[in-house]
C-alpha positions in Angstrom: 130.2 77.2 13.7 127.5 74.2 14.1 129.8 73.2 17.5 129.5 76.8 18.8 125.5 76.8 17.7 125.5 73.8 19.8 127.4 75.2 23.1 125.0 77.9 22.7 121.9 75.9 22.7 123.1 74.2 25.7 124.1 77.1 27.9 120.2 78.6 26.7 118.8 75.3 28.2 120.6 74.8 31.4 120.8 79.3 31.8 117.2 79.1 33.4 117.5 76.5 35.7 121.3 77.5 36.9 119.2 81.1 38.0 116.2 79.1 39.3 118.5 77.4 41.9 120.6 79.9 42.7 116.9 82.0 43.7 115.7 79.0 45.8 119.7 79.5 47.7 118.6 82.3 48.3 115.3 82.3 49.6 116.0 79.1 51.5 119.5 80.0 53.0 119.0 84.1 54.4 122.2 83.7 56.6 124.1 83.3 53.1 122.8 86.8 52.7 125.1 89.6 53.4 123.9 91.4 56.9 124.6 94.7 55.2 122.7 94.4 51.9 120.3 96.8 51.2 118.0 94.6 49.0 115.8 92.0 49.7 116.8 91.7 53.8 115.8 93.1 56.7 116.4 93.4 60.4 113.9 93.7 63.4 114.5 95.0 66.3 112.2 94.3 69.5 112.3 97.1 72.1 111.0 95.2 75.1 108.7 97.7 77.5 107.1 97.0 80.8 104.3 98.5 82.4 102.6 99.2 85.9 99.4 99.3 84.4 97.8 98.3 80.8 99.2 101.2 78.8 97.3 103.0 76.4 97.2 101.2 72.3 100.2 102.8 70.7 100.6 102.2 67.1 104.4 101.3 66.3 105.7 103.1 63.3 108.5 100.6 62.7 110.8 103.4 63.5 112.9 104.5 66.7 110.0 105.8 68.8 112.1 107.3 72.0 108.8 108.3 73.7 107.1 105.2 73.7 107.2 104.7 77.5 107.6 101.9 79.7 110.8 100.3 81.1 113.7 97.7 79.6 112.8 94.8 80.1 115.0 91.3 80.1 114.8 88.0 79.7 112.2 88.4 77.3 112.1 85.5 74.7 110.9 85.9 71.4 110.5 83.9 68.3 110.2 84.3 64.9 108.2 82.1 62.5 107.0 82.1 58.9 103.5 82.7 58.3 104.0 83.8 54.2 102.2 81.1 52.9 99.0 80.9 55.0 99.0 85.2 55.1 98.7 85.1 51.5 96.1 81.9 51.2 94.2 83.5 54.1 94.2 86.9 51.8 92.5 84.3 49.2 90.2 83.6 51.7 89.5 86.7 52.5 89.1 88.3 48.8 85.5 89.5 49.5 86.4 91.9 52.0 87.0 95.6 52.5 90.7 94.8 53.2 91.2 91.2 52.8 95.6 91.5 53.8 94.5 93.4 57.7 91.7 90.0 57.8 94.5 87.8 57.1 96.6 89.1 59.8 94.0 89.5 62.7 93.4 86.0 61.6 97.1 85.1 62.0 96.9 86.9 65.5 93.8 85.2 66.9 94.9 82.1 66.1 98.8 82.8 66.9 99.5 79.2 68.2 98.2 77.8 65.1 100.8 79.2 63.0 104.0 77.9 64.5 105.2 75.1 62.4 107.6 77.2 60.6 110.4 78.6 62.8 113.2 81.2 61.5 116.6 81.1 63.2 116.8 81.0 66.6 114.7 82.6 69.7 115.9 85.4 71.0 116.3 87.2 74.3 116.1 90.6 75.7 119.0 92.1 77.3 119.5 94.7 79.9 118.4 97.3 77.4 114.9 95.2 76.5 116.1 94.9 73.3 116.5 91.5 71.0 117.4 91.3 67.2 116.5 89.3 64.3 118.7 89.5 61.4 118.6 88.4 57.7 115.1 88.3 57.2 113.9 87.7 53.7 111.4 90.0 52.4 110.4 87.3 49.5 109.7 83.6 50.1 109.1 81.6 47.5 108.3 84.8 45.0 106.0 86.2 47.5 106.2 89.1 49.8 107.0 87.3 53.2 105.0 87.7 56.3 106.3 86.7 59.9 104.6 86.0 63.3 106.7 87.4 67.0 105.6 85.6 70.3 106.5 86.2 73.3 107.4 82.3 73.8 108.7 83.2 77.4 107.8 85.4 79.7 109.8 87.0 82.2 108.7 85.7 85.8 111.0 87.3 88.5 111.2 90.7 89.6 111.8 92.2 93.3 108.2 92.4 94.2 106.4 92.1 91.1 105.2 89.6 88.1 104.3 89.9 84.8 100.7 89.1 84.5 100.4 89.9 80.7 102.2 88.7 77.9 102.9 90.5 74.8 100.2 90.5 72.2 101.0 88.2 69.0 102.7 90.4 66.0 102.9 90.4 62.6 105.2 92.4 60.1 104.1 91.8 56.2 107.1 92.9 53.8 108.2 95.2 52.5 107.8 97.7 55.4 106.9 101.6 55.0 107.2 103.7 58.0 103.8 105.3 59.5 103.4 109.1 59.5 101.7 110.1 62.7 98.5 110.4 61.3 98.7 106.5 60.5 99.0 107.2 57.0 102.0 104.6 55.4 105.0 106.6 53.6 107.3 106.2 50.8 109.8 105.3 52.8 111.0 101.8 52.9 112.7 100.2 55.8 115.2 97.7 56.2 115.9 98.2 59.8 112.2 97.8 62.0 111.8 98.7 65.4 108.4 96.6 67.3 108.1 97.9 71.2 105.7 95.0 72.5 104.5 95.4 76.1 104.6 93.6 79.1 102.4 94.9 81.8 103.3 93.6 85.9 101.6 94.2 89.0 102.7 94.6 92.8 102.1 91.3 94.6 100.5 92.8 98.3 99.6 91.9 101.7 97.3 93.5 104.1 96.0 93.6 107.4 92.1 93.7 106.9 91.0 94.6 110.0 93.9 98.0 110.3 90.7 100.2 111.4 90.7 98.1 115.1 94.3 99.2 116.2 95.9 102.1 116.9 99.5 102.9 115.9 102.8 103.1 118.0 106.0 105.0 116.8 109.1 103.1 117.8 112.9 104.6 116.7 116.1 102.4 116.0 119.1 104.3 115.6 118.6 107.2 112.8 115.1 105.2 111.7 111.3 105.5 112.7 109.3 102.5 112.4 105.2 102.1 112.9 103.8 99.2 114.3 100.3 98.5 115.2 99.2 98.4 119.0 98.0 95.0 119.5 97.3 92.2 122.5 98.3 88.5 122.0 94.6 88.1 122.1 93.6 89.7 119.0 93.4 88.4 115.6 95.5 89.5 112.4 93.2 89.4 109.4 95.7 88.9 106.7 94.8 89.0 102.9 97.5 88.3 100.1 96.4 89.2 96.3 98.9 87.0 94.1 98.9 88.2 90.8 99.1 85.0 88.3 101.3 85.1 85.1 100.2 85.1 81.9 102.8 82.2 80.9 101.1 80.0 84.2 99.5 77.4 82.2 102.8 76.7 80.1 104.7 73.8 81.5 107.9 74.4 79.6 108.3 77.8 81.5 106.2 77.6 84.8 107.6 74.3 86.5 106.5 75.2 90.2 104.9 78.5 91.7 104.9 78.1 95.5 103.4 80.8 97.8 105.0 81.2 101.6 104.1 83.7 104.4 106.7 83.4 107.4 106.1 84.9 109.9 108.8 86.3 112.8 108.8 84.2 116.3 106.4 84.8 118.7 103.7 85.1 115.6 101.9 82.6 113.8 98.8 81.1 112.0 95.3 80.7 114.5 94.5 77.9 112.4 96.1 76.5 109.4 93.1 74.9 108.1 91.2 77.9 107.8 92.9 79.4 105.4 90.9 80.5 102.2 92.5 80.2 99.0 89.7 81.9 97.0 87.9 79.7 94.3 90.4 76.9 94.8 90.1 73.3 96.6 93.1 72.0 98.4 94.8 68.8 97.3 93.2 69.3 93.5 94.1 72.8 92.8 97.0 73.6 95.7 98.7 71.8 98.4 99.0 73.2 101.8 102.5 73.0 104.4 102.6 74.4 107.5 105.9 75.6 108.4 107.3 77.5 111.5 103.9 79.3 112.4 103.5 80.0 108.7 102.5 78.0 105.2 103.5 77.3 101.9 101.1 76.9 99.5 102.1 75.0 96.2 99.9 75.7 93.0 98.9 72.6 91.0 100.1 73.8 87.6 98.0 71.1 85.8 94.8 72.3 87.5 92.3 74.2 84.5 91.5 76.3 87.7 95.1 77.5 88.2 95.3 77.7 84.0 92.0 79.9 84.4 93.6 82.3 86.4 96.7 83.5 84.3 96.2 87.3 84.2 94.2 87.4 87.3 94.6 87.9 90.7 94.5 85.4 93.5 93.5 86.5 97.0 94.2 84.4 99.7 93.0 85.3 103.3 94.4 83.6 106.9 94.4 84.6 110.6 97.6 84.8 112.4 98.1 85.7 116.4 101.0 86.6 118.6 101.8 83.6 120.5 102.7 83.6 124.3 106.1 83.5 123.5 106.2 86.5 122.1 109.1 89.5 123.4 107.7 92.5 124.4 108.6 95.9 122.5 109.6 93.9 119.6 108.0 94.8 115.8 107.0 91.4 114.6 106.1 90.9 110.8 105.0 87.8 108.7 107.1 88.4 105.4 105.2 86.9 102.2 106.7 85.3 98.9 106.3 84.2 95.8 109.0 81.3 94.7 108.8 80.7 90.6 110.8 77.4 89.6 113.2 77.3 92.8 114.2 81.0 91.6 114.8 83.6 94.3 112.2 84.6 96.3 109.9 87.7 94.6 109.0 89.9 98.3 105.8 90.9 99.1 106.1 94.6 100.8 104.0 93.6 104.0 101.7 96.2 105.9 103.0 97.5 109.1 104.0 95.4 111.5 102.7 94.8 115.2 103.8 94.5 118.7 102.8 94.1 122.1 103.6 95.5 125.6 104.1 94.2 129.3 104.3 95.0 132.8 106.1 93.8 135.8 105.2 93.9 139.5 106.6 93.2 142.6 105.0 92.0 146.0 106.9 93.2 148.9 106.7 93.3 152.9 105.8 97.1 153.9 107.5 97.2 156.7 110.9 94.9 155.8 110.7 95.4 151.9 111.2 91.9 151.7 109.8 89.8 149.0 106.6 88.0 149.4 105.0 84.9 147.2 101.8 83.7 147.1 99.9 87.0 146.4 97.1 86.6 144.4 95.8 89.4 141.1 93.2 89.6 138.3 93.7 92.1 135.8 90.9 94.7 134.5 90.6 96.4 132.0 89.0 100.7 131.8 85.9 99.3 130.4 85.3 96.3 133.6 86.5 92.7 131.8 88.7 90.7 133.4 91.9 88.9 131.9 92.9 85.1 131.3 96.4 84.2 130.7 98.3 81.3 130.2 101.9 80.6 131.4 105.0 80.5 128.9 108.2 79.0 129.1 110.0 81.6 131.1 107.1 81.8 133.6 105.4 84.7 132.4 101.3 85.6 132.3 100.7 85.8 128.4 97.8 87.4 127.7 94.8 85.5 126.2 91.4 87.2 126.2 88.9 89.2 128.0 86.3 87.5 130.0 83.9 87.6 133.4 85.3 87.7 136.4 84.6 84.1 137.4 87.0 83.1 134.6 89.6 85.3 135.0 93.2 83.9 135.7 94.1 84.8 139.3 98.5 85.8 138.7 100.9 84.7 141.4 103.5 86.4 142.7 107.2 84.3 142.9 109.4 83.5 145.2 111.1 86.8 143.9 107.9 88.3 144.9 107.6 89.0 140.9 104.5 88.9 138.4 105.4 89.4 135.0 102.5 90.0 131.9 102.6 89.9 128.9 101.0 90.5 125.5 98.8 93.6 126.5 98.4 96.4 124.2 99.7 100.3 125.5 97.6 101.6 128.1 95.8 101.7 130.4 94.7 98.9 133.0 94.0 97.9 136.6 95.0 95.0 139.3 93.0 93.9 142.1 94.1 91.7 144.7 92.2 88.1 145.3 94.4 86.9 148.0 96.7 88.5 150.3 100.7 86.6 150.6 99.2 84.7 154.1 96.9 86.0 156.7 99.4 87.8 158.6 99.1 90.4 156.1 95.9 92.8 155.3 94.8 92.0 151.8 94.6 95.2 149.8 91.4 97.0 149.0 89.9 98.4 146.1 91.9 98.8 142.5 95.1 99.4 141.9 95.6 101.2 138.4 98.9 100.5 136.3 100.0 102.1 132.7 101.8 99.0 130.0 104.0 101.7 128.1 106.2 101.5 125.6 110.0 99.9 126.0 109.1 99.6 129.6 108.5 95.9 130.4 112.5 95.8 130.9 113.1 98.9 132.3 113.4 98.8 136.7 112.4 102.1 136.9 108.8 101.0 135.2 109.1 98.1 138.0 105.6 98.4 140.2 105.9 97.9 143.5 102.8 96.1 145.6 103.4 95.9 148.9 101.3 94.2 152.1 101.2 95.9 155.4 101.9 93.0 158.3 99.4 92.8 160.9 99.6 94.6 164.1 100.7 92.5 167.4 98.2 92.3 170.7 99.8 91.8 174.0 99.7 88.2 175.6 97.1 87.9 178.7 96.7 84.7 180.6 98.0 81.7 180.1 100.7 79.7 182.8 103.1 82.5 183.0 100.8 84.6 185.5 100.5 81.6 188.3 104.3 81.0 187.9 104.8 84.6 189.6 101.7 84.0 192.1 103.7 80.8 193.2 107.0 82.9 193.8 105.2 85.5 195.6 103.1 83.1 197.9 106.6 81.4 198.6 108.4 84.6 199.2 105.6 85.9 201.7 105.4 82.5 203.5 109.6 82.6 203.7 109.2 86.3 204.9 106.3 85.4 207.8 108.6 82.3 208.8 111.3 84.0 209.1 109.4 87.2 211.3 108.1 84.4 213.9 111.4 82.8 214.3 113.1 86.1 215.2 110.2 87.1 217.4 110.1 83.5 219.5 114.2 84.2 219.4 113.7 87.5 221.0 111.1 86.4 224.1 113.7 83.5 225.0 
């Protein structure tokens, strides 16, 4: 009996201490914990939603909520960290006010980044559904109901046109967890299983053509497809103006490693002058750098800049001038496509306006009476309202279009060997061409203005061929000169043979 007193005593001491350590297992180790028990564990489930625009405040009600708008959204990171000890001191701290636990978490959500030295299991990631799950977590810690902070610790960057430009907004679940009626009011009924649907809101990246209002459009169709384009001259300039909408994650070097802006544009169109282009509120080589490349630019941002950290959320316009250049193919749509390249990811597109093109016309100097083909004529080009055109000369030979100006400083346009003048880079319509200088000064130098029409899909077509030609100048008869005396001397000779001969015959006769 005093041996079985004894075992007794023992067991009584070492009892509580057995249960204490088999509590702190439990607290400490919540994968130990069977995924399926109904007590003490729960699961949360992030529904990951993205928006066009900043969406209404919706009030999650930890349960399903199959209306709450929005769009799946992957590659959403989350992660999950314990905040039980300073939600309960801050509730301490808090002890004077009307509800001292709602303090303690807006204090925990103001101050998120402050509150991350406690991280439970791993982050995770948002599938193709949006949605990402954490398991086996403890609704006690340490004796006291647990509390736990979400962030959004990386936010999607890529899309097909589009970037996310606000992150998800800190959250905090304090257990245990009642579902919300709709009125707001909490329920008696407990959960185990909590939905959270954070939001991401993104915004289209564009591009646009400032000065639209100065051109008129042209209708072009390719095959079953209608494209417009706007009716321009290689003299005028594109105003172009891109509106870059930052991330909210820009300033966080573990996720944003390079963000690189790019216009290129097709051939035949490019920059006016690469070092006028405005990046708005930022200074080149401190906030960006600046490449040109193929008639275009890339435009890398300086992460480490508190300028470029300033704008996370924002938008970030950047304005340029581009032109067609005098290599540019007549009838042919031209665009300059823009990008956005995150961390040597595929390129996000930036839907650009309409794109442009330019017309031409070709002529042909010819001999009006022999059709032949005559070089050397002379042409300035006017326009309906009386300017006059310069061109320069491109690589095949052609007139390229540069700008209106006085007569004086007009380009005079030459026709070939061919008897050809070929220009370029005028917009549809209407125009005129008078002649400076006729081919050589056997021919009459034509008068007055001769009008001509730059249409559309003409500048290869022969029927759309113009034909100049220069009327020869008429032929005089030939008066005086040596050939007149020549027959003077034969007839003197003959009439002098003729007389010689009559007096012969006659002295012949009196004999």
């Amino acid at each position: 009996m005093k041996k079985f007193l004894h075992l007794i005593s023992i067991l009584t001491m070492i009892l509580p201490l057995g249960l204490s350590l088999l509590a702190t297992s439990i607290t400490a180790n919540a994968e130990d914990i069977p995924k399926d028990s109904p007590v003490g564990v729960s699961k949360v489930t992030i529904h990951k939603r993205l928006f066009n625009t900043t969406p209404a405040y919706t009030q999650n009600t930890g349960e399903l909520m199959n209306d709450f708008g929005g769009t799946p959204l992957k590659d959403a990171e989350f992660t999950a960290y314990d905040v039980t000890a300073a939600y309960h001191s801050l509730i301490t701290a808090n002890k004077d006010k009307t509800n001292p636990a709602q303090a303690a978490v807006n204090e925990i959500v103001k101050n998120s980044s402050s509150y991350t030295s406690i991280k439970v299991g791993s982050s995770q990631v948002t599938g193709e559904d949006g949605i990402a799950t954490f398991d086996g977590l403890l609704e006690k810690k340490d004796g006291l109901d647990a509390a736990y902070l979400f962030l959004e610790t990386k936010v999607p960057t890529l899309g097909t046109d589009q970037i996310i430009t606000e992150a998800a907004q800190p959250m905090v679940i304090t257990m245990p967890v009642y579902a919300l009626a709709a009125d707001g009011t909490y329920t008696d009924k407990k959960l185990n299983d909590i939905h959270l649907y954070p939001k991401n809101v993104s915004k289209q990246n564009t591009k646009t053509l400032l000065n639209d209002d100065a051109f008129d459009d042209v209708e072009f169709t390719l095959g079953d497809k209608t494209y417009n384009y706007y009716n321009v001259s290689t003299g005028d300039v594109l105003n172009y103006q891109l509106k870059i909408n930052i991330p909210a994650n820009i300033g966080d070097a573990n996720h944003v490693k390079s963000f690189v802006i790019k216009d290129t544009p097709d051939n035949g169109l490019a920059l006016t002058n690469p070092s006028k282009i405005e990046v708005v509120g930022l200074t080149k080589e401190v906030d960006y750098t600046l490449k040109e490349q193929d008639g275009g630019f890339e435009i890398s941002l300086v992460l480490t800049s508190e300028k470029v950290k300033d704008l996370a959320n924002k938008e970030l316009h950047i304005n340029y001038d581009m032109k067609l250049t005098k290599e540019i193919t007549p009838d042919q749509g031209k665009q300059n496509n823009a990008g956005i390249v995150v961390n040597n990811n595929p390129e996000i597109d930036i839907t650009p306006p309409k794109g442009v093109v330019t017309g031409g016309k070709q002529f042909k100097k010819t001999d009006a009476q022999t059709n032949n083909a005559l070089a050397g004529a002379e042409f300035k080009v006017k326009s309906l309202d009386e300017k006059f055109a310069k061109f320069e000369v491109n690589s095949k030979g052609e007139y390229a279009f540069v700008e209106w100006t006085d007569e004086a400083s007009a380009t005079n346009i030459v026709s070939g060997n061919d008897g050809l003048i070929k220009v370029i880079g005028l917009a549809y319509g209407n125009y005129k061409l008078i002649e400076t200088k006729a081919p050589t000064s056997e021919y009459v130098k034509i008068d007055g203005e001769i009008n001509f029409i730059v249409t559309k899909e003409a500048y290869n077509d022969e029927d759309d061929l113009q034909v100049i030609a220069n009327t020869h100048k008429g032929l005089l008869p030939q008066t005086g000169g040596v050939g007149i005396y020549a027959f003077l001397a034969i007839g003197i000779a003959l009439m002098v043979g003729a007389m010689a001969w009559s007096k012969r015959n006659k002295e012949d006769a009196e004999v």
